[in-house]
C-alpha positions as CSV (number, residue, x, y, z in Angstrom):
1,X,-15.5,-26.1,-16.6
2,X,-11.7,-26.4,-18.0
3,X,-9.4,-23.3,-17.8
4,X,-8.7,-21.6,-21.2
5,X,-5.3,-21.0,-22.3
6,X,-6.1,-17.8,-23.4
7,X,-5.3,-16.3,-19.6
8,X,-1.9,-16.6,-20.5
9,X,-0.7,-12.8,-21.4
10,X,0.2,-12.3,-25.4
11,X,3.2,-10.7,-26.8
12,X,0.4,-7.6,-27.7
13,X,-0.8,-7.2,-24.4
14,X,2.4,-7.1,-22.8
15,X,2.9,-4.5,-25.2
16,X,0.2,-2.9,-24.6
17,X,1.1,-3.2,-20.7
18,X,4.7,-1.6,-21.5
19,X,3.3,1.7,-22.9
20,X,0.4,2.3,-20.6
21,X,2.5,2.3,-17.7
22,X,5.4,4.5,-20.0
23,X,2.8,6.5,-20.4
24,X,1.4,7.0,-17.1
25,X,5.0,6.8,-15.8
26,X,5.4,10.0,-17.9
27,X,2.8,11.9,-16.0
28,X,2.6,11.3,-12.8
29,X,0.2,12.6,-9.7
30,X,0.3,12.6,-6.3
31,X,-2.5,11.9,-4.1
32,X,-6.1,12.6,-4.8
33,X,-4.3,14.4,-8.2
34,X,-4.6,12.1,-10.0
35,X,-7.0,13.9,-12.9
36,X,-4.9,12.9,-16.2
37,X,-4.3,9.3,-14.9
38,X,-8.0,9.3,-14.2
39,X,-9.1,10.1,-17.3
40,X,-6.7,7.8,-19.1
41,X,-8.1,5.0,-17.4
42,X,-11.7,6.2,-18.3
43,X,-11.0,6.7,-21.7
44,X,-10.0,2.9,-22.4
45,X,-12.7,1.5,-20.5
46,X,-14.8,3.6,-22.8
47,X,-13.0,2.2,-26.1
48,X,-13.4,-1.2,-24.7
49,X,-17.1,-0.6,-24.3
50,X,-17.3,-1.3,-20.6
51,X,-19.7,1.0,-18.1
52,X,-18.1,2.4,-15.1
53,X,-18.2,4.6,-12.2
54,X,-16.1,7.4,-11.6
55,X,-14.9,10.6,-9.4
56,X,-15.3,7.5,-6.0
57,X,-13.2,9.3,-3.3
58,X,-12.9,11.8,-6.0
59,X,-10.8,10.2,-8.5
60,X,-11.5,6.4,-8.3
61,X,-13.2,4.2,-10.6
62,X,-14.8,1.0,-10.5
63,X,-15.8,-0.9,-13.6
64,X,-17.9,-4.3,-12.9
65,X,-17.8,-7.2,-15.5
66,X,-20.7,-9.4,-15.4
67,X,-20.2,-12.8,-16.9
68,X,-23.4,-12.9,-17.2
69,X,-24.1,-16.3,-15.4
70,X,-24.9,-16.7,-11.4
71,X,-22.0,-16.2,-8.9
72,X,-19.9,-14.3,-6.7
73,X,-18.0,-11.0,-7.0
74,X,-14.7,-10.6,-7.1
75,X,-13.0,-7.0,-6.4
76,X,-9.5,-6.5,-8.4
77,X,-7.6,-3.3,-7.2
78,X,-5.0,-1.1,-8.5
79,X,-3.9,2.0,-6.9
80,X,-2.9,5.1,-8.6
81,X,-0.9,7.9,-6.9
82,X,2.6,8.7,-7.2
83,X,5.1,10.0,-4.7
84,X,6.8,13.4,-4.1
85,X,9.9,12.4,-5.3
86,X,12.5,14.0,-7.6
87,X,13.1,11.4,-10.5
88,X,16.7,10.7,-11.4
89,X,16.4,8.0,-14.1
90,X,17.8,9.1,-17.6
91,X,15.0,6.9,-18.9
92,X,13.0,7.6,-22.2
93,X,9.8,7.5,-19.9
94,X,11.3,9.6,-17.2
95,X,8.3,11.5,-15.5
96,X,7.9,15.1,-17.2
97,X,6.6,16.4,-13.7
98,X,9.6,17.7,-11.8
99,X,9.4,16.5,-7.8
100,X,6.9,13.8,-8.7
101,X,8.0,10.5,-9.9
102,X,6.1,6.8,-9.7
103,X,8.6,5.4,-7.4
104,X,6.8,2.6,-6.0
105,X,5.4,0.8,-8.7
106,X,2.0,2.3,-9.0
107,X,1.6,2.5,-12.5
108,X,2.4,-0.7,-13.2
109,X,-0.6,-2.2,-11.3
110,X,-2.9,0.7,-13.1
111,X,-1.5,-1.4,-16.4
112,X,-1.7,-4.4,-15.3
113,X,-5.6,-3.5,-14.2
114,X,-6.2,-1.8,-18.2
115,X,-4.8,-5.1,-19.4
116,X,-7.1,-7.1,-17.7
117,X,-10.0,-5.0,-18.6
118,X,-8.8,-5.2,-22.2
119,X,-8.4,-9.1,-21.8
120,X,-11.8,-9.6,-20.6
121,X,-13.6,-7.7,-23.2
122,X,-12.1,-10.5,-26.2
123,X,-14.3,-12.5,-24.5
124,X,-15.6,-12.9,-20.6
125,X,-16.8,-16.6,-20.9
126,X,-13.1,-17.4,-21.5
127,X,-12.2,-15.8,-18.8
128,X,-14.6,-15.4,-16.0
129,X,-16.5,-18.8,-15.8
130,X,-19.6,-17.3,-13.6
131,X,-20.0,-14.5,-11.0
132,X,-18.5,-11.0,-12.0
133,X,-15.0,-8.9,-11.8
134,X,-14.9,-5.4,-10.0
135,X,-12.0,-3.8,-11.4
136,X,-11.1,-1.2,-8.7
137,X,-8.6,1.9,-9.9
138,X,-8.0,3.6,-6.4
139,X,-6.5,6.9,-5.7
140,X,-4.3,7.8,-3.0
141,X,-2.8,4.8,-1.4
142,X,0.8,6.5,-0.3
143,X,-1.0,8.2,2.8
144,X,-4.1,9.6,2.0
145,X,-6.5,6.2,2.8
146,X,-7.9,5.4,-0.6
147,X,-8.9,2.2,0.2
148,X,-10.8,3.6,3.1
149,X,-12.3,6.4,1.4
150,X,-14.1,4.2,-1.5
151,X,-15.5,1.5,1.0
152,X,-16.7,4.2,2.8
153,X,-18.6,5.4,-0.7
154,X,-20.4,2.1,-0.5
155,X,-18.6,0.4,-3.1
156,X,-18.3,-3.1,-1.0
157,X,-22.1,-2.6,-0.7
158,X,-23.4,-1.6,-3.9
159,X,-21.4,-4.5,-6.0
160,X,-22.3,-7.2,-3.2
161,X,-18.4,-7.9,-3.5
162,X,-17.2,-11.4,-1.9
163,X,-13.5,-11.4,-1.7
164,X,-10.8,-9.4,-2.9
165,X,-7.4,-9.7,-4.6
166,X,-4.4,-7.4,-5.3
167,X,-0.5,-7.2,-5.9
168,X,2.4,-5.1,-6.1
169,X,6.0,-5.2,-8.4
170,X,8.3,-6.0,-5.3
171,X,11.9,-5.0,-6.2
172,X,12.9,-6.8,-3.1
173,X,11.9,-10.4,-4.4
174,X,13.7,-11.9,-8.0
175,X,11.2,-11.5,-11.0
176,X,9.4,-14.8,-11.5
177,X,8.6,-14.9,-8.5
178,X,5.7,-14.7,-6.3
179,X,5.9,-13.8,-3.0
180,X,2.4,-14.8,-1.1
181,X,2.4,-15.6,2.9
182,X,-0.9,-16.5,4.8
183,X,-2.0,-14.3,7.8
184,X,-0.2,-10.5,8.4
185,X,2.0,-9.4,5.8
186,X,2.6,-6.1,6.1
187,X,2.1,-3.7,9.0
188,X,-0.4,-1.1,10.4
189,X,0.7,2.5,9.5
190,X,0.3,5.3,12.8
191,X,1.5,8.6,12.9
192,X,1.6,10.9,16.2
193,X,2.4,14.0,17.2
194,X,3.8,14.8,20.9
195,X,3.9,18.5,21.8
196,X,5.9,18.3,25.0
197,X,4.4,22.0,27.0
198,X,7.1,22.9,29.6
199,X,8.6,26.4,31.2
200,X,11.2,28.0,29.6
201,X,14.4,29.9,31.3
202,X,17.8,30.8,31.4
203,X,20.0,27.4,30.6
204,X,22.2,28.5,33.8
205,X,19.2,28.3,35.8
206,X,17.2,25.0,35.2
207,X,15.9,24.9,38.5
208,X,13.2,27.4,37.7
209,X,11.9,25.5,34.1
210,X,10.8,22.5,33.2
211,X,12.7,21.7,30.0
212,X,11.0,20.1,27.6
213,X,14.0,18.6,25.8
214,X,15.0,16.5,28.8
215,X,11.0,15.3,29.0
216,X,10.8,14.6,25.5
217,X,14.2,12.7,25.7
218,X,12.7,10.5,28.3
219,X,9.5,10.2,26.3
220,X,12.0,8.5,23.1
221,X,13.6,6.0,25.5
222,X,10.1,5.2,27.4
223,X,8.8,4.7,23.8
224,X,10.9,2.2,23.5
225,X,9.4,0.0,26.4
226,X,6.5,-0.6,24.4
227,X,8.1,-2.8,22.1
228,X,10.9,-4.7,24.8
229,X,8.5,-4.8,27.4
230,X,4.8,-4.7,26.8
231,X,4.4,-6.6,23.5
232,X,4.6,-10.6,22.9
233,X,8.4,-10.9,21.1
234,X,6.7,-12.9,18.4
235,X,4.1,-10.0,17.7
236,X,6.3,-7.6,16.0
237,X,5.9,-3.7,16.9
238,X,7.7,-1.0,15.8
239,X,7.7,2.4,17.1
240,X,10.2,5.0,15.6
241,X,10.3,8.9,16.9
242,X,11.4,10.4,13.0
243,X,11.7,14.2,14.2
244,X,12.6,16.1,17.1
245,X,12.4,20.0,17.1
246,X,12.8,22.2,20.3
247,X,14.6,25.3,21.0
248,X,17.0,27.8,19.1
249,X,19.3,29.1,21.3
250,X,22.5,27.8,23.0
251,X,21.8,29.2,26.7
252,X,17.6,29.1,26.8
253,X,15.7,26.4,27.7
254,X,12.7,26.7,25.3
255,X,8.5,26.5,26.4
256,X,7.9,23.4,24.3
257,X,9.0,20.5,22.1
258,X,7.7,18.6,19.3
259,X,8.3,15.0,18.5
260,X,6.9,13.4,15.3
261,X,7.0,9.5,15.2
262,X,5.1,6.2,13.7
263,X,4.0,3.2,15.2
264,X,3.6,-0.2,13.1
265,X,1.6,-3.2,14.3
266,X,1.5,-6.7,12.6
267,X,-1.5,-8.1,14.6
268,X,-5.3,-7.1,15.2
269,X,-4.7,-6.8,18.8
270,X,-1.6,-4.9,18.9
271,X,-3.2,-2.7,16.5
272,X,-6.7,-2.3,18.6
273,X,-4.2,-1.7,21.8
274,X,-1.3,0.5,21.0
275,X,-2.6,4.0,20.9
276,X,-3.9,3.6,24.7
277,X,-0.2,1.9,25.3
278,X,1.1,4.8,23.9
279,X,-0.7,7.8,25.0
280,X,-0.3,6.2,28.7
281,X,3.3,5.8,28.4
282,X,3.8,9.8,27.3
283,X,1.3,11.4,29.7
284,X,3.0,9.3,32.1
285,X,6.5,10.6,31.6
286,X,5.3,14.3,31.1
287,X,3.5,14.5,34.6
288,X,6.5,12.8,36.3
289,X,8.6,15.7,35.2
290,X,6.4,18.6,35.7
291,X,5.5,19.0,32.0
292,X,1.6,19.1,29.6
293,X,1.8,16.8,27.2
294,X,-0.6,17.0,23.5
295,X,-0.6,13.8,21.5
296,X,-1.9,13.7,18.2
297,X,-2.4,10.0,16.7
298,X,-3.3,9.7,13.5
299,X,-4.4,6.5,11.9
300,X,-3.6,5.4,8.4
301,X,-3.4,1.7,7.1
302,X,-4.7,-1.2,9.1
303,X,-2.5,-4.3,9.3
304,X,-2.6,-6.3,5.5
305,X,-4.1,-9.6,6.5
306,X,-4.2,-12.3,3.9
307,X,-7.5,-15.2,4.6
308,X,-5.2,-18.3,4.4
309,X,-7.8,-19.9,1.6
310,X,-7.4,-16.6,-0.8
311,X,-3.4,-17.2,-0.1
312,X,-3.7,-20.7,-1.2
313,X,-5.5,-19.9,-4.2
314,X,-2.8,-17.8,-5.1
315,X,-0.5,-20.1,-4.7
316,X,-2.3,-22.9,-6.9
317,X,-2.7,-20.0,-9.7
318,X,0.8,-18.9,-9.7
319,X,2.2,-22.5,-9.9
320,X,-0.9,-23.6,-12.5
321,X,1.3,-20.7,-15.0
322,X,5.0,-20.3,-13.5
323,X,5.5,-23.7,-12.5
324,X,6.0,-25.0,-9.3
325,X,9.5,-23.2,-8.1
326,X,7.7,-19.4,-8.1
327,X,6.8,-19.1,-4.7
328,X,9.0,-17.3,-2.0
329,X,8.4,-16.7,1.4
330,X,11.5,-14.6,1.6
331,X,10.9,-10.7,1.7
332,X,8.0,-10.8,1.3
333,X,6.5,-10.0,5.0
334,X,7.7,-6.3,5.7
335,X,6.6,-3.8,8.7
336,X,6.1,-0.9,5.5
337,X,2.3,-0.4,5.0
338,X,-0.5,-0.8,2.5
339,X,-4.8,0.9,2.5
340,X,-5.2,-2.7,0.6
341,X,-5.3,-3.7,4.4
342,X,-8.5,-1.8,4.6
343,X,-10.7,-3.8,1.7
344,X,-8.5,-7.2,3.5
345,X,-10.3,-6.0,7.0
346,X,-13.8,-5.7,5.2
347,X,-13.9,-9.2,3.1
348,X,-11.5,-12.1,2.6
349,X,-8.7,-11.4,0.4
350,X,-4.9,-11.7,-0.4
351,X,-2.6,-9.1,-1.5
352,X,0.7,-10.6,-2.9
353,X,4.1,-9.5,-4.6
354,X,4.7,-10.1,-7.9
355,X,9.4,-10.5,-8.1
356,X,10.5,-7.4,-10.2
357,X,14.1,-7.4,-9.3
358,X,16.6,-8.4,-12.2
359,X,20.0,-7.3,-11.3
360,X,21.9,-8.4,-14.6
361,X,19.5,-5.5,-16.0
362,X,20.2,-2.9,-13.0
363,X,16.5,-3.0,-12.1
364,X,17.4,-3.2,-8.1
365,X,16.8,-0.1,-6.1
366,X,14.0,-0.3,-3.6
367,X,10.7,1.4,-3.7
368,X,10.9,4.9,-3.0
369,X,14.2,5.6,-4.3
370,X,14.6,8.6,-7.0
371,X,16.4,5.7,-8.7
372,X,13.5,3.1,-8.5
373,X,12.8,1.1,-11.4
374,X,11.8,-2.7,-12.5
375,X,11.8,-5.2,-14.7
376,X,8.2,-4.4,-16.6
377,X,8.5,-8.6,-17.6
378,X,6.9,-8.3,-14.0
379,X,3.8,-7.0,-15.4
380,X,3.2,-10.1,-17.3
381,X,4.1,-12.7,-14.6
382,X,1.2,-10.3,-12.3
383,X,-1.2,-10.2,-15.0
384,X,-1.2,-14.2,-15.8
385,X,-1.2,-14.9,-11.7
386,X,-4.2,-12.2,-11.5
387,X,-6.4,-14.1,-14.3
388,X,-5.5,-17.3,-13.5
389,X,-7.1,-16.4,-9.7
390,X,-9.6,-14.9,-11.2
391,X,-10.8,-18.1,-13.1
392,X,-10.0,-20.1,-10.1
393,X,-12.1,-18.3,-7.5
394,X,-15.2,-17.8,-9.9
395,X,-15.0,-21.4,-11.2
């Protein structure tokens, strides 16, 4: 079965790309808000005349295209959320919500998914060979598990999905091109919680306390162990203590102290073994010194591991419609985190960056930044890599 040129993205639906995301850029919503975007998306699956399923993990939807002819399925995500951010673009399509702004690129990929869905409606033969498309619009993915929260409402299960593919605009890599590794390529995301209990007393007068500032000192320099002494150099481990509160007064030594932190893992087994490593470590420190010691250790995003065979299918795609210089390597493994990691965990897959950066046009502040921004071009480049996959995996 030869591939139709008609994956290639048109001037209309790069259009059309530009002022759904404008749009949704407009009015953004944070996690599990994300009612208006929501209902967007419903309403132009509805004028395309596809079924779906909605309100998954309470604002998700999932929309599967059937080709009609035996295959496998192949699950196509885009996440949703915004972030708490203040926006400080002077931008016709700055966001009209003040302290919420898309400032990771989010509403590109929900545009990039209501292009596709558009796409495949001219006509699926042309586009989806055999087998069937779950288009996946996911809430939540800056924190609040998404991913996590529709696998576990059966979705995986229900639309006897096979593999899994997804990207994200990268204003770290040069639009045009695609940045795709095989294996880890981005981290596991932990938070914790320390609550150091000692005994407070007069600061002349240490001898009668156990301070909890000098124990949870020790407990940020021990922390530090765990990534110069107990894990393989090559593996890489972070492990970052991002607040430290105790105290307020010059001559008392307070009862307790509170250390907020987060961990990142790039393997399976670091990421299986590094809350024991950690919990160890700080009970350790806080009996040596007299002190309790609470840890609370959240877990949020698994480790994004690509299958090397969905990487190379990438690959093939994006050089089958950018040509054969596209592909980077550079920037594009990162220990920031992704709930993609989660569907990646649960079937083969690849996530991959899709270059946004243009500095000639200013588009070159990094994600999260109240200044973020990218070249939307990046939309198209995404969208003719995603259906060009798509064709090739179902083929």
């Amino acid at each position: 079965m030869s591939y139709n040129p008609s994956h290639l993205v048109s001037d209309q639906t790069y259009q059309s790309m530009v002022e759904f995301r404008r749009t949704i850029h407009k009015h953004p919503e944070l996690k599990y808000e994300e009612k208006q975007t929501a209902a967007f998306v419903k309403n132009h699956l509805q004028n395309l005349g596809w079924k779906f399923e909605s309100e998954i993990a309470e604002t998700g939807i999932v929309a599967l295209i059937d080709s009609g002819l035996p295959g496998k399925t192949l699950l196509v995500r885009a996440d949703m959320d915004a972030l708490p951010i203040f926006e400080e673009n002077e931008v016709e399509y700055k966001s009209t919500i003040p302290g919420t702004m898309h400032a990771c690129g989010h509403d590109a990929h929900t545009s990039i998914l209501m292009a596709l869905a558009a796409d495949l409606k001219t006509s699926i033969q042309s586009h989806i060979p055999q087998g069937r498309v779950l288009l996946v619009f996911q809430p939540a993915e800056e924190g609040g598990s998404g991913a996590d929260r529709m696998i576990e409402a059966g979705i995986l299960e229900k639309y006897k999905v096979d593999a899994c593919l997804g990207l994200h605009v990268w204003n770290h890599i040069d639009i045009g091109k695609i940045g795709v590794v095989n294996g880890t390529m981005m981290a596991s995301v932990d938070e914790f919680k320390i609550t150091v209990q000692g005994q407070s007393g007069h600061g002349a007068m240490p001898q009668y306390t156990v301070d909890p500032i000098v124990v949870g000192s020790h407990i940020v320099t021990a922390l530090q162990t765990i990534v110069s002494r107990n894990t393989d150099p090559l593996d890489s481990t972070v492990v970052t203590v991002g607040s430290f509160h105790s105290g307020n007064a010059f001559n008392v030594i307070p009862e307790t102290a509170e250390l907020v932190g987060t961990v990142r893992t790039f393997s399976k087994h670091m990421y299986e073994v590094i809350p024991d490593k950690v919990q160890s470590l700080v009970k350790g420190v806080a009996e040596a010194f007299g002190a309790k010691v609470k840890i609370d250790y959240k877990r949020v995003d698994k480790p994004t591991i690509n299958d090397a065979k969905m990487a190379d299918l990438v690959r093939y795609s994006a050089k089958q419609v950018l040509g054969d210089k596209c592909l980077t390597e550079e920037n594009t493994r990162t220990m920031g985190g992704e709930d993609f990691s989660a569907f990646l965990m649960k079937v083969p897959g690849c996530y991959f960056f899709v270059g946004s950066r243009n500095e000639e046009k200013g588009f070159i502040h990094s994600h999260h930044s109240s200044f973020f921004d990218f070249d939307e071009e990046a939309m198209k480049n995404g969208l003719s890599v995603m259906k060009r996959a798509i064709w090739n995996y179902l083929v």
